[in-house]
C-alpha positions as CSV (number, residue, x, y, z in Angstrom):
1,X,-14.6,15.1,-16.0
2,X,-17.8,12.6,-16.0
3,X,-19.6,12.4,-12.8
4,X,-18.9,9.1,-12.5
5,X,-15.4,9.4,-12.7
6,X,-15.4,12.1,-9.8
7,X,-16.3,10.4,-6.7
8,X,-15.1,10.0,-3.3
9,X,-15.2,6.5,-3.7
10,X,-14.9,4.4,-7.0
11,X,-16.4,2.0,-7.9
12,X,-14.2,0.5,-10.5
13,X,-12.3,-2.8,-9.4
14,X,-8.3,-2.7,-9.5
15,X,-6.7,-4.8,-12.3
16,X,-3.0,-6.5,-11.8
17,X,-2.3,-3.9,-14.9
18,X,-3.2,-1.4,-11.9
19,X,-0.7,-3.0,-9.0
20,X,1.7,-2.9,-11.9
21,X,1.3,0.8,-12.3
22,X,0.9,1.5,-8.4
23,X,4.4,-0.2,-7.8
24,X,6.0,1.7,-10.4
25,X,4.7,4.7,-9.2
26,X,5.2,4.4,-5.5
27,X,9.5,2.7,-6.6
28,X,9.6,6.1,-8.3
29,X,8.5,8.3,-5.2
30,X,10.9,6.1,-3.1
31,X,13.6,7.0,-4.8
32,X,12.9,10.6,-5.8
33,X,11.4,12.0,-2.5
34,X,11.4,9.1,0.1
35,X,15.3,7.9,0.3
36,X,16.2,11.4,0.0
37,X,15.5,12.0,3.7
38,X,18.8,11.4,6.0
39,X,17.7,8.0,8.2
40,X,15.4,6.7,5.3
41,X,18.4,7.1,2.9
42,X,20.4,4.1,4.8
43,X,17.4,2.1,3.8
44,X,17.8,2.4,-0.5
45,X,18.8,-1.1,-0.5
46,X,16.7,-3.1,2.0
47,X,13.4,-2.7,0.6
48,X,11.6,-6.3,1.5
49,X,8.2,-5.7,0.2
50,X,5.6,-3.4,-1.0
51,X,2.0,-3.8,-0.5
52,X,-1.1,-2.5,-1.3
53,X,-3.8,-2.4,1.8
54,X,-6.8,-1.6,3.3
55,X,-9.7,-0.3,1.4
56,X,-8.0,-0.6,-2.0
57,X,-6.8,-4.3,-1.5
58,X,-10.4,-5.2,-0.2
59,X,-11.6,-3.8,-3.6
60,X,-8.9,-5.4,-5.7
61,X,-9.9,-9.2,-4.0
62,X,-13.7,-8.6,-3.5
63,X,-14.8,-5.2,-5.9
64,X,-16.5,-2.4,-5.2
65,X,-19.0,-3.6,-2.9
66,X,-18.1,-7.3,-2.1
67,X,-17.2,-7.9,1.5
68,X,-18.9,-4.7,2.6
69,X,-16.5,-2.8,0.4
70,X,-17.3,1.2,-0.3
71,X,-14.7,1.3,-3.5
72,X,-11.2,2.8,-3.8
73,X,-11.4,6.3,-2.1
74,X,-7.4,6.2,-1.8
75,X,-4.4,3.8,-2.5
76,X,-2.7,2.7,0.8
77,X,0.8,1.2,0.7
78,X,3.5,-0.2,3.1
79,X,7.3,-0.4,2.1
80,X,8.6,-3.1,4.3
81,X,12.2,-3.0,5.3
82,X,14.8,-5.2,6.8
83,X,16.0,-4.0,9.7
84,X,18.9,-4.2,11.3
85,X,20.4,-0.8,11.0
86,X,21.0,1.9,13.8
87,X,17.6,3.6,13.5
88,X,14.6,2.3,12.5
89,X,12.8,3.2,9.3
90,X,11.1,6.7,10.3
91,X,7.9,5.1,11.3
92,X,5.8,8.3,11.7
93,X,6.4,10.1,8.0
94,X,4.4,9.2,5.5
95,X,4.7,10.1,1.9
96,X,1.9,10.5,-1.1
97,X,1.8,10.6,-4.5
98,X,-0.3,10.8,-7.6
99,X,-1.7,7.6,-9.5
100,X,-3.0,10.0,-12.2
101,X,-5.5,9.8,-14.5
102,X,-7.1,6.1,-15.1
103,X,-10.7,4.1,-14.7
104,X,-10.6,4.8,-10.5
105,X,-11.1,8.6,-11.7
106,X,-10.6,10.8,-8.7
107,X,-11.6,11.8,-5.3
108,X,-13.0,15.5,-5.6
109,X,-12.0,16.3,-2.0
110,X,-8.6,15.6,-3.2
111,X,-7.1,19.0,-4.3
112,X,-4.5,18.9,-6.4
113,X,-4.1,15.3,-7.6
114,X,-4.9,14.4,-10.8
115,X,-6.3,10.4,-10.2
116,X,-6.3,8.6,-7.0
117,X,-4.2,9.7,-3.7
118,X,-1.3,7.5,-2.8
119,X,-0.5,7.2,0.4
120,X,3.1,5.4,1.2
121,X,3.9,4.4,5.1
122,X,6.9,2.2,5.7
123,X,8.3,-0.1,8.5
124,X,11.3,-1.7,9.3
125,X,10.7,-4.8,10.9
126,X,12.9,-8.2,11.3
127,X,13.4,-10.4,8.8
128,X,11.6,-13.7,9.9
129,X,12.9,-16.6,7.2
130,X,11.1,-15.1,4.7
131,X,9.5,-11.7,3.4
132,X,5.5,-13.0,3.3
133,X,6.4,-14.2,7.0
134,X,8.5,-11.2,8.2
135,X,5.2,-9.1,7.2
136,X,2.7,-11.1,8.3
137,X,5.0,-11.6,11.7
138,X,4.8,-7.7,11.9
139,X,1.0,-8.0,11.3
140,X,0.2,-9.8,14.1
141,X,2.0,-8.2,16.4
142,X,0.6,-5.4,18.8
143,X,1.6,-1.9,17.0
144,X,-1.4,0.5,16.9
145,X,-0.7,0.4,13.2
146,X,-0.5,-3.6,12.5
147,X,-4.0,-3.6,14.1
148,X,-5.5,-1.2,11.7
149,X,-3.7,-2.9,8.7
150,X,-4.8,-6.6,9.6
151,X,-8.3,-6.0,9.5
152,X,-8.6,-5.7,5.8
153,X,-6.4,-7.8,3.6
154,X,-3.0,-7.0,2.4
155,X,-1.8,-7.4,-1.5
156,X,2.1,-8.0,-2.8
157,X,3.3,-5.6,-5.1
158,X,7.4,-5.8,-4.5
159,X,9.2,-7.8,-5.2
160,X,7.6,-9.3,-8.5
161,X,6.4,-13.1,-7.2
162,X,4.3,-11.6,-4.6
163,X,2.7,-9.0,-7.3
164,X,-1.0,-9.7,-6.7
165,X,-0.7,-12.5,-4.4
166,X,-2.9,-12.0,-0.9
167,X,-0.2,-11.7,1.5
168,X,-2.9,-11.8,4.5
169,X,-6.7,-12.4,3.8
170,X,-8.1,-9.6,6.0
171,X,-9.6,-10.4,9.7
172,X,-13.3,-11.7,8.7
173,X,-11.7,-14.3,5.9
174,X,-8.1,-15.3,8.0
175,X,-5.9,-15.5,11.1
């Protein structure tokens, strides 16, 4: 594989062709590995949204190296999730994937994937009017995790008319 295509970090800029590929990919680990798991199961039907965060959405709005950006080392996503049910969403697994082979290349301290890491964490969190404002609601509130997710900005994926749309701007450019 070209040098350039095995770094830590890459410094290619993801396309919407890319976020289209990411949701697939992360829909299909849902459903083959995610909702197979007993409490995650009851949630196969009350997906809200998807989206893409941290490092890789700063690279997708800004590139490589635009607002202090180091380049996709890994692709972050949340599943959001109406709640509402018995037990919450199980908040401390987290699932990855494979994005395979494509322009990102891969991260060499990565054994055994083939393109970029995904990494999937899900939530569920009230539904407040709408999906963008039940997210951003859960955003701005005080979890450990919502503070580590806010200060970079946060890209739709799920459902289809937020795919690409910046669902929070990130702390320096937004509130």
């Amino acid at each position: 594989m070209d040098a350039l295509m095995n770094r830590e970090y890459s410094s290619e800029q993801l396309t919407k062709d890319d976020l289209i590929r990411l949701k697939d990919i992360v829909l299909r680990t849902l459903k083959s590995r995610v909702y197979q798991a007993k409490v995650a199961r009851q949630y196969i039907d009350r997906l809200m949204m998807l989206a893409l965060c941290q490092g890789a959405a700063q690279n997708y709005l800004y590139g490589a190296h635009g607002e202090n950006g180091r380049g996709v080392k890994d692709l972050d996503v949340w599943a959001f999730y109406y709640d509402g049910l018995e037990k919450a969403f199980p908040s401390k697994s987290h699932w990855r994937s494979d994005f395979g082979e494509s322009h990102l290349g891969r991260n060499p301290h990565d054994d055994g994937y083939v393109g970029r890491r995904i990494e999937i964490m899900g939530r569920s969190i009230p539904f407040a009017g709408d999906d963008k404002e039940s997210v951003l609601t859960w955003l701005r509130g005080e979890s450990h995790s919502a503070s580590n997710v806010i200060k970079r900005p946060v890209i739709g994926l799920f459902p289809e008319h937020h795919l690409g749309a910046v669902i929070w701007p990130g702390m320096k450019t937004g509130s």
